[in-house]
C-alpha positions in Angstrom: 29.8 -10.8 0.7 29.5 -10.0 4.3 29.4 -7.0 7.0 29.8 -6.5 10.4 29.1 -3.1 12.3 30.3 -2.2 15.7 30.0 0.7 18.3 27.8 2.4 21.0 25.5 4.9 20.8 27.9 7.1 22.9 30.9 5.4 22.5 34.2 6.6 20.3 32.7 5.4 17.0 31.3 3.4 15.1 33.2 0.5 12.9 31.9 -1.7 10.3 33.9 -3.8 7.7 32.7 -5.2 4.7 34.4 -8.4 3.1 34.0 -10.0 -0.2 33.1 -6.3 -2.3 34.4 -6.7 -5.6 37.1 -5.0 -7.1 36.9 -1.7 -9.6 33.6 -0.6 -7.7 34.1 3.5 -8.3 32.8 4.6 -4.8 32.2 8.3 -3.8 32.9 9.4 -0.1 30.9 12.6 -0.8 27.8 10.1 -1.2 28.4 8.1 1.2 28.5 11.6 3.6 25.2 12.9 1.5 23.0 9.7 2.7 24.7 10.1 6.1 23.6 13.5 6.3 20.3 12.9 5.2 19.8 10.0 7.8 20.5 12.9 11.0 17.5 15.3 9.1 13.3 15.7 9.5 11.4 17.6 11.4 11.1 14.8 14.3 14.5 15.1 15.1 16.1 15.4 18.9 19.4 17.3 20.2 21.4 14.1 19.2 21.5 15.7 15.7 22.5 18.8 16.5 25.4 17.6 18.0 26.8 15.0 15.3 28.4 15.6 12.1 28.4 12.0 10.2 31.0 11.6 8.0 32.6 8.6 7.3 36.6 7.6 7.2 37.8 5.1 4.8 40.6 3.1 6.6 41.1 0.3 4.4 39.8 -1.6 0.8 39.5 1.8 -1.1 42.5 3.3 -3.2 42.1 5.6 -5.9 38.4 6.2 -5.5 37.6 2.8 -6.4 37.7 -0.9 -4.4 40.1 -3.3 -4.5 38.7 -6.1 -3.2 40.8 -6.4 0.0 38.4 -6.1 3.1 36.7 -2.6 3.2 36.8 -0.9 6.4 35.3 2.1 7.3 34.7 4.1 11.0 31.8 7.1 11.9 32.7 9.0 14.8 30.8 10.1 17.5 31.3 13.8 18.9 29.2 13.7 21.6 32.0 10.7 22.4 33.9 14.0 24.6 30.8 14.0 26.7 30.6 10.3 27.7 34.2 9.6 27.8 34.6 9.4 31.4 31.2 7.0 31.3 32.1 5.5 28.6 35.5 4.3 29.0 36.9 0.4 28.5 39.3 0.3 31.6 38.5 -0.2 35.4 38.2 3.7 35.8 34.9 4.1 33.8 32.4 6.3 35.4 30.3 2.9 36.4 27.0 4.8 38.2 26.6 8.5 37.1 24.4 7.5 34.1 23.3 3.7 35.7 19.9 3.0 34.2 17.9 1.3 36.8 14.0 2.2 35.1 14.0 0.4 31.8 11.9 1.8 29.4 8.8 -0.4 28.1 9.3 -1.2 24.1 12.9 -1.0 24.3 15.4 -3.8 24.7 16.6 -2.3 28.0 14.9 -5.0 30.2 14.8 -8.2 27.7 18.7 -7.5 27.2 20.2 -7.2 30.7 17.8 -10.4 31.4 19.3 -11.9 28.3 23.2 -10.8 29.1 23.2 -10.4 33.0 24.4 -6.7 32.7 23.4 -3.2 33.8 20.5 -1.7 31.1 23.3 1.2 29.5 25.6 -1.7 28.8 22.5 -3.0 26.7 20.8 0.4 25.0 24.0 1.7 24.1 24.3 -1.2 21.3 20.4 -1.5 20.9 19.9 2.6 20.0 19.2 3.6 16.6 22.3 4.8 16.6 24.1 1.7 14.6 22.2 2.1 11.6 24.3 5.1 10.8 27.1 2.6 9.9 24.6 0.5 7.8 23.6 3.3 5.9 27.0 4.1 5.2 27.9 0.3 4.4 24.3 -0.1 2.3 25.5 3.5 0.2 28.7 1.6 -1.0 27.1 -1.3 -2.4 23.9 1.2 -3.6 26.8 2.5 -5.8 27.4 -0.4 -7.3 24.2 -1.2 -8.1 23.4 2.4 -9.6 26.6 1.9 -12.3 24.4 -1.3 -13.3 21.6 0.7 -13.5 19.1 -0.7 -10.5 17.5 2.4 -8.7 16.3 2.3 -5.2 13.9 5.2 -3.8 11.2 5.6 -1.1 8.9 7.7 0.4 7.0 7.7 3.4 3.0 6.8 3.1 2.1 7.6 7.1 2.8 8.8 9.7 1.0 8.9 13.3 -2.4 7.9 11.5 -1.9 10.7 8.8 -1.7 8.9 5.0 -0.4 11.0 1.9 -2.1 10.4 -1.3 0.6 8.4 -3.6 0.2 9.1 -7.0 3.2 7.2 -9.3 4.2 10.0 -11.2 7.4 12.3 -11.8 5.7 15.5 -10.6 5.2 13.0 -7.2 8.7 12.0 -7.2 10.0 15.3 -7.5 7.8 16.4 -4.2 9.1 13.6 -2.4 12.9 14.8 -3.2 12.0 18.1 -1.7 9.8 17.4 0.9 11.6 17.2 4.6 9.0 14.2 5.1 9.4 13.1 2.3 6.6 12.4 0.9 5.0 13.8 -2.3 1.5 15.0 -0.5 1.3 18.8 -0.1 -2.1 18.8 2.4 -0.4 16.0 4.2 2.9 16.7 4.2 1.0 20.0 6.2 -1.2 17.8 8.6 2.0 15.8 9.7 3.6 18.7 10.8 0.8 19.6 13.1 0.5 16.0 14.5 4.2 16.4 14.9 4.0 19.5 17.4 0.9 17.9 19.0 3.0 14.9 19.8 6.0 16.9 21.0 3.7 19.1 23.5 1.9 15.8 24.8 5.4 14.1 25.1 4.6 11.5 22.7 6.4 10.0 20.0 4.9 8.9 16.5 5.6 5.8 14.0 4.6 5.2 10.7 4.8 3.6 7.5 7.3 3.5 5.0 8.2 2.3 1.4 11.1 1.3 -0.6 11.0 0.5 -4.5 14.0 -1.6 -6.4 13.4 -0.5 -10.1 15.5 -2.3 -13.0 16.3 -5.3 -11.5 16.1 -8.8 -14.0 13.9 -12.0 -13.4 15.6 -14.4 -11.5 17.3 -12.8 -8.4 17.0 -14.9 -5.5 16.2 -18.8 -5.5 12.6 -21.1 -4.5 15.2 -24.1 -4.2 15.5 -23.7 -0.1 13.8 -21.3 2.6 16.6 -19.1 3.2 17.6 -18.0 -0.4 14.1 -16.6 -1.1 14.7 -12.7 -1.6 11.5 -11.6 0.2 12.5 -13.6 3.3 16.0 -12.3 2.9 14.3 -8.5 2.4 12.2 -8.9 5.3 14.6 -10.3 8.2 16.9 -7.3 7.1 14.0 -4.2 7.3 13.1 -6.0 10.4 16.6 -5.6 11.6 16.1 -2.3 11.9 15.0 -1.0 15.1 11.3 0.1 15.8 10.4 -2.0 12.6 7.0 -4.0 13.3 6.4 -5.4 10.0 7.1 -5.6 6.3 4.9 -6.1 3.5 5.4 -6.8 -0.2 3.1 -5.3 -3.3 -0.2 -5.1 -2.2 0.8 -6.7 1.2 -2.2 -7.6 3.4 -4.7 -6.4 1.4 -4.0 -9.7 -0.9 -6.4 -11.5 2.3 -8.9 -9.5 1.3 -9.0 -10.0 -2.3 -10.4 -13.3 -4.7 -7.2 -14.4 -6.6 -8.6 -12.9 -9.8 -7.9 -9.5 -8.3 -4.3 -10.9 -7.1 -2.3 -12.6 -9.3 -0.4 -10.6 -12.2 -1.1 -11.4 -15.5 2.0 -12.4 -17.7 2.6 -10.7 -20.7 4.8 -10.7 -23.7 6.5 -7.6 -25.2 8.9 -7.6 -28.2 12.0 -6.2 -27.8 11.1 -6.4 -24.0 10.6 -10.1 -23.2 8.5 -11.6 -20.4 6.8 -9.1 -17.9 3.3 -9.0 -16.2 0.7 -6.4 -16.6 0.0 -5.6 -13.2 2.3 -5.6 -10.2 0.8 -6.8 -7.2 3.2 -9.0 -6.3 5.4 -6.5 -5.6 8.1 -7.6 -7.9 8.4 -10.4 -6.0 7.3 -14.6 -6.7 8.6 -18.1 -5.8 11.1 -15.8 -3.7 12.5 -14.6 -6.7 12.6 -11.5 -8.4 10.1 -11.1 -11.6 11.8 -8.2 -13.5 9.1 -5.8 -12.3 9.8 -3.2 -9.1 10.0 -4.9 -6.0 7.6 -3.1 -4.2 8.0 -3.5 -0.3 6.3 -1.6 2.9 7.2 -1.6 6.5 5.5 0.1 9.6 7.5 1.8 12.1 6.7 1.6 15.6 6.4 5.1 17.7 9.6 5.2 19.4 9.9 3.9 23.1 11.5 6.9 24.9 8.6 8.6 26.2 9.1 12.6 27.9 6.2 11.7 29.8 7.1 8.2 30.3 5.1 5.2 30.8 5.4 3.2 34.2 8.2 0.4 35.0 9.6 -1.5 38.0 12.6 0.0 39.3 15.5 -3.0 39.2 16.7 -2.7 42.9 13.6 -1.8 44.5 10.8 -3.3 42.5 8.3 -0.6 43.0 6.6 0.8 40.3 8.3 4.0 38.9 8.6 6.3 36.1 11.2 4.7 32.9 14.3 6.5 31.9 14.5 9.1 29.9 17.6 9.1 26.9 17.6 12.1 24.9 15.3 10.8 21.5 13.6 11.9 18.6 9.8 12.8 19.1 9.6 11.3 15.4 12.4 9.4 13.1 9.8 8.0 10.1 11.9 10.0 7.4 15.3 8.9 8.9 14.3 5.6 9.3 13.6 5.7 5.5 17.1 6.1 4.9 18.1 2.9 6.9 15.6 1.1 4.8 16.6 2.0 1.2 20.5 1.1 2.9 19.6 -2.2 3.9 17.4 -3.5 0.8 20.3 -1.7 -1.0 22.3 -4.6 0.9 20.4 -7.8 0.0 20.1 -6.7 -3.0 24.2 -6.4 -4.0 24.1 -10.0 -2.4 21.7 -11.7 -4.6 23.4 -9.6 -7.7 26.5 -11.6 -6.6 25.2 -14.5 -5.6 23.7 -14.7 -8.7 26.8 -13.5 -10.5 30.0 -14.2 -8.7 32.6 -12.1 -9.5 36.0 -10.9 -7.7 36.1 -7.4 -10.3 32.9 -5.3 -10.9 34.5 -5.3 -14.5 33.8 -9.4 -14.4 30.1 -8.5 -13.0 28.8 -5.9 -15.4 29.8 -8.6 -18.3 28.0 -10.8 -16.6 25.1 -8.7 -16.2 24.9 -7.4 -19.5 24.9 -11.0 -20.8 22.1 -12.5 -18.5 19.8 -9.5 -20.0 20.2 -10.2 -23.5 19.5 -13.9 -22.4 16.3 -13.1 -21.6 15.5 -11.6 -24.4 16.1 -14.5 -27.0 15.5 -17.4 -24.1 13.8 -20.6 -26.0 12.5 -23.3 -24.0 
């Protein structure tokens, strides 16, 4: 199974395909729209959002509400497309120099990419911005579906943001906060105390990162593979959060803290319940070992980078000139932390639905739950 995405930030739309879904998948646009929706909300939020409406268009692979395992292809479109037409366009009449970046922005690809390509900065920023993940959420929600009618739940919440931590306490009552919370998180006081860093940031035209966390609950031992580097599921979970843009880095269970720690304090105990089968009494892994899945949550945490477009920007070189200058300016989010959730619980949703097929190959999601069903009650009366 495979996906490719493509669009601009201000272009038409965006387009992404998907090949190799299985067959029978039930797949709801309404919840597809639903995490779309959510993606464009928080309190960090720029004019961008105001302006778009994501909903996505099914244009081939779906009949009937349900897959048929022909290639699935799919299309967002961009309103504020009317505005950048003229800029925008793909013949020889496109508007060339009214929006010409010639002040990259520091911490943005707009200088490393027209290095890289040879091409004017928009050419580059247009494909860089945020902006694409919108298809990859929508791409990630159709294979999340999937994974829900097997039973494997995906959730997050976000611990920080700009230096302000929420107290994260593993309980429903938490869970529930974190549903309702705008940043969502399941912290009251700091929920409260990100708020005001937010409009401190805003009036010192700042941005602010953060840190985030995703959870894969109900998954079985034995996802992913320790036979070669690039089949391990933690690598394969850590190039795709690092994917997304402004990610720094990506941790699993207790994540750097393991440096700090004697081995005792570490390593997860293995235990044995009946009825239950093999499972470990603490989970500091993370869910995660030999790059395979152990059967408990896969626990994983990423930090978020402030984002790059500054309104009181840092200094750059201006291209033509080479004097020192002020960057660009794009209209950007002062803070995207809670978005940028989203994306994350899209694209682990991803690698996930590959190492479900890659460990059970199947051409019909009937084929794949049968298979499913039958590696569980494997485990239960495995003999070695």
């Amino acid at each position: 199974m495979r996906f490719l995405t493509a669009g601009e930030s201000h272009g038409q739309k965006l387009v992404g395909i998907i090949e190799g879904l299985p067959s029978g998948i039930k797949i709801s646009k309404e919840r597809v729209d639903e995490v779309l929706r959510k993606r464009q909300q928080g309190p960090g939020r720029g004019g961008r959002m105001a302006i778009e409406l994501d909903e996505v268009h099914f244009i081939s692979g779906v009949r009937g509400g349900l897959s048929t395992g022909a290639p699935l292809a799919l299309e967002i479109l961009n309103r504020d497309w009317e505005n950048w037409a003229g800029i925008m366009a793909w013949g020889e009449d496109a508007d060339l120099e009214s929006r010409k970046v010639m002040t990259p922005r520091p911490g943005h690809a707009d200088l490393t990419g027209a290095l890289k390509y040879r091409t004017e900065v928009r050419n580059i920023l247009e494909r860089a911005s945020a902006r694409e993940t919108a298809m990859r959420v929508a791409i990630g929600s159709i294979v999340r579906q999937g994974l829900s009618a097997l039973g494997v739940e995906i959730r997050g919440h976000v611990l920080a943001v700009g230096g302000v931590h929420a107290e994260y306490i593993d309980e429903r009552e938490y869970w529930q906060r974190v549903k309702l919370s705008e940043w969502s998180v399941g912290d009251p006081v700091a929920e409260q105390k990100m708020g005001e860093r937010l409009l401190a940031a805003r009036e010192q035209g700042e941005s602010l990162g953060g840190l985030l966390e995703v959870q894969v609950h109900n998954l079985p031992a034995g996802l992913g593979s320790h036979v070669q580097w690039d089949r391990k599921l933690d690598g394969k979970l850590a190039q795709a959060v690092l994917s997304v843009q402004a990610m720094k880095g990506v941790s699993f269970g207790l994540g750097f803290e393991a440096g700090e720690r004697m081995g005792s304090l570490v390593h997860d105990p293995i235990i044995y319940r009946q009825g239950q089968g093999f499972a470990r009494a603490s989970n500091h892994a993370g869910g995660i070992e030999g790059g395979m899945s152990n059967g408990e949550a896969i626990i994983l945490q990423a930090v978020m980078k402030p984002i790059p477009t500054l309104y009181r920007p840092l200094d750059t070189v201006h291209l033509a000139t080479k004097e020192v200058a002020k960057a660009s300016v794009e209209r950007s989010d002062v803070c995207a932390v809670p978005a940028a959730l989203v994306v994350l619980e899209h694209v682990v949703a991803w690698v996930i639905a590959e190492a479900v097929l890659e460990k059970f190959p199947a051409d019909s999601f009937m084929e794949l739950q049968t298979a499913w069903e039958a590696y569980l009650e494997n485990l239960l009366t495995l003999k070695f």
